[in-house]
C-alpha positions in Angstrom: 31.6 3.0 -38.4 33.5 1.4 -35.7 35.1 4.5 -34.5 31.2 5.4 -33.8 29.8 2.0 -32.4 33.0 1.8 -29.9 32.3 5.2 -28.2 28.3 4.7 -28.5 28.6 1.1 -26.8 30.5 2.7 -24.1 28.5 5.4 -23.1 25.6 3.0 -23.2 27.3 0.4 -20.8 27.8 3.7 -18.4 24.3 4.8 -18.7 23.0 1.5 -17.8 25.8 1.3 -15.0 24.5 4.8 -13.3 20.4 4.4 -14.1 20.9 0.5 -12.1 22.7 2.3 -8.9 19.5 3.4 -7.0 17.9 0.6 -5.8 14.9 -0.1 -3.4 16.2 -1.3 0.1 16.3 -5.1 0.9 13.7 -4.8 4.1 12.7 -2.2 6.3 9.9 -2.7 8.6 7.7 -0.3 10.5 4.0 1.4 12.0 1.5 3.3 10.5 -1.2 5.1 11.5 -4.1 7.2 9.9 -7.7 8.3 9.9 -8.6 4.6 9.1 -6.5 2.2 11.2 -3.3 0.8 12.5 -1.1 -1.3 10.7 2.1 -3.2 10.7 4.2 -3.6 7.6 7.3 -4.8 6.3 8.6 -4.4 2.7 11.3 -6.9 0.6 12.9 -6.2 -2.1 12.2 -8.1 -5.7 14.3 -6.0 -7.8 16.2 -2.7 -8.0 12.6 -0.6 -8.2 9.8 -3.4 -7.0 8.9 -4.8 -3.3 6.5 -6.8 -1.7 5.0 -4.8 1.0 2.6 -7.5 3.4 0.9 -5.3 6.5 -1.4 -6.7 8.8 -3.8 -4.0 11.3 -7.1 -2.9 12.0 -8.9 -1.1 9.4 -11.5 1.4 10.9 -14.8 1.7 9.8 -17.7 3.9 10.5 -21.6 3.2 9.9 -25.1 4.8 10.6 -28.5 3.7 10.2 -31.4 6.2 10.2 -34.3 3.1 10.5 -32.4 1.1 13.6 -30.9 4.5 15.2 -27.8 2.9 15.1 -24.7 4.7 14.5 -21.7 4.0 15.3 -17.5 2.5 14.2 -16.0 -0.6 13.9 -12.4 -2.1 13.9 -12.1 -5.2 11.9 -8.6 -7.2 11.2 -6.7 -6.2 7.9 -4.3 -8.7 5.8 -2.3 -7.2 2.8 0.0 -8.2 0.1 1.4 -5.1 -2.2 3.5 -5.3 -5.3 5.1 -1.8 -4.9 6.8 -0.6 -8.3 8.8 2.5 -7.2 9.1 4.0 -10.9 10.9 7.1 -10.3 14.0 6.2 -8.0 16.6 7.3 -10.6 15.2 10.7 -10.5 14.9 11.3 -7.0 18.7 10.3 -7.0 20.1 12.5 -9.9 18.0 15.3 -8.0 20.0 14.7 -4.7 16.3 13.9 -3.4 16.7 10.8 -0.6 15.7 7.6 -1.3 16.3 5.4 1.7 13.5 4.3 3.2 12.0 3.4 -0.5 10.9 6.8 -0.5 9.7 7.7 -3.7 6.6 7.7 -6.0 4.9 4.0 -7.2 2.2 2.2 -8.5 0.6 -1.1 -6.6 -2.2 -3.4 -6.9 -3.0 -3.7 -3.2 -4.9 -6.9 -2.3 -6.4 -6.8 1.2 -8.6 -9.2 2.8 -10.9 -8.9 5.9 -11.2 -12.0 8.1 -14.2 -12.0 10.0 -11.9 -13.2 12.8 -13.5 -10.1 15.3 -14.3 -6.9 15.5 -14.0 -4.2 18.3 -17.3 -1.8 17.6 -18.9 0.8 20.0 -22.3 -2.0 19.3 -23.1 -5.2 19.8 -24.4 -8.0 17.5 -23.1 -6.4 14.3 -22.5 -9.0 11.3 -19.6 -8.5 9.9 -19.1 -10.0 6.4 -15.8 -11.3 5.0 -13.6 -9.1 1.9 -11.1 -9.3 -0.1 -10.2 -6.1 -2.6 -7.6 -5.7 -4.9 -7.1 -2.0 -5.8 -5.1 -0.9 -8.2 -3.0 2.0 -6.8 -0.9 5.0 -7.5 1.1 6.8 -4.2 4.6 8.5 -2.5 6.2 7.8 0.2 8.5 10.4 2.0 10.9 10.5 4.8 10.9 13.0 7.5 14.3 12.4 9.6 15.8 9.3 10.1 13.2 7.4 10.8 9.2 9.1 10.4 7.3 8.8 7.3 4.3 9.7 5.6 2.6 8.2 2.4 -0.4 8.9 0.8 -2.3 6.8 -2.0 -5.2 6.8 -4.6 -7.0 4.3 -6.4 -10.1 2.1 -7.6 -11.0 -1.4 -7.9 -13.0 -4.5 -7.2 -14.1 -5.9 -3.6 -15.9 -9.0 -3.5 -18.0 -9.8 -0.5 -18.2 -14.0 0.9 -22.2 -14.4 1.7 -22.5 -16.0 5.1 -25.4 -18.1 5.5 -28.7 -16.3 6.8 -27.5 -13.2 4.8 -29.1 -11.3 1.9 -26.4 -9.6 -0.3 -27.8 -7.3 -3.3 -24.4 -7.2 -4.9 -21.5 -9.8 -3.8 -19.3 -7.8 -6.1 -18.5 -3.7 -5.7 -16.0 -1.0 -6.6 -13.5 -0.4 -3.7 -11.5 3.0 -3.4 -8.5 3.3 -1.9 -7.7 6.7 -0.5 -4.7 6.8 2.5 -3.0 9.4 4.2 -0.8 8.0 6.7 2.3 8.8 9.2 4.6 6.1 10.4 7.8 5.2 11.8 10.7 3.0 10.3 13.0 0.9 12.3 
């Protein structure tokens, strides 16, 4: 029996050893842009496979009214905190895929909140109405070079709107989808 738990104890220290080696990096910091916005982000590491991604930008929205005629897009400011769990790491690496750059596949629960600081909007006297979401959300990340990326993300959740006063809101609560396709670059 001990000529069996020796060898088995062993291999299992050296498993644990090689499956802890790939780890997400400590910061990196960068720009995105997509169909939707512009945003600045940086991401920390809080263990081998999770970070903390915060972004602020402008998330871009677009509107139309067939009673007012009015049609039109708006930029309003974006805040974001993301708990990134990059679950498949270790594979990319015993594939010889790269992994610098935290580029791999994960799951987050993105929270964003929309301060109705300002908006820049092709028309005047629109209301905007302060956000928050939190979106539960599944996504890659992928290096192209040294230092361009893309990532692209899915998911569905909860957005709660803050009622301003002099404002009518059917619903204060609503199902918010998260659907990104974006291209940055890493410094």
């Amino acid at each position: 029996m001990k000529n069996i738990l020796i060898p088995l104890f062993i291999l299992g220290i050296a498993l644990n050893a090689n499956s802890q080696s790939v780890s997400v990096e400590k910061s990196t910091f960068g720009i995105q842009t997509g169909f939707l916005g512009v945003w600045v982000h940086n991401e920390s590491k809080l263990s081998d496979l999770i970070s903390l991604r915060s972004e602020i930008g402008l998330d871009t929205g677009i509107f139309g009214s067939d009673s007012n005629n009015i049609n039109g897009f708006l930029l309003a400011p974006a805040i974001t905190i993301e708990p990134r769990w990059y679950y498949n790491l270790n594979k990319r690496e015993n594939k010889s895929r790269r992994t610098d750059g935290n580029s791999g596949n994960f799951i987050s629960i993105k929270t964003t909140y929309h301060p109705d600081w300002f908006i820049i909007s092709n028309e005047n006297n629109l209301n905007f109405i302060t956000d928050i979401s939190i979106v539960p959300t599944w996504g890659i990340r992928r290096n192209i070079g040294n230092h361009f990326t893309y990532e692209a993300g899915i998911g569905v959740g909860y957005i709660h709107y803050f009622k301003k006063d002099n404002v009518i809101l059917i619903n204060e609560a609503d199902v918010a989808v998260n659907l990104h396709l974006r291209v940055g670059y890493r410094f």
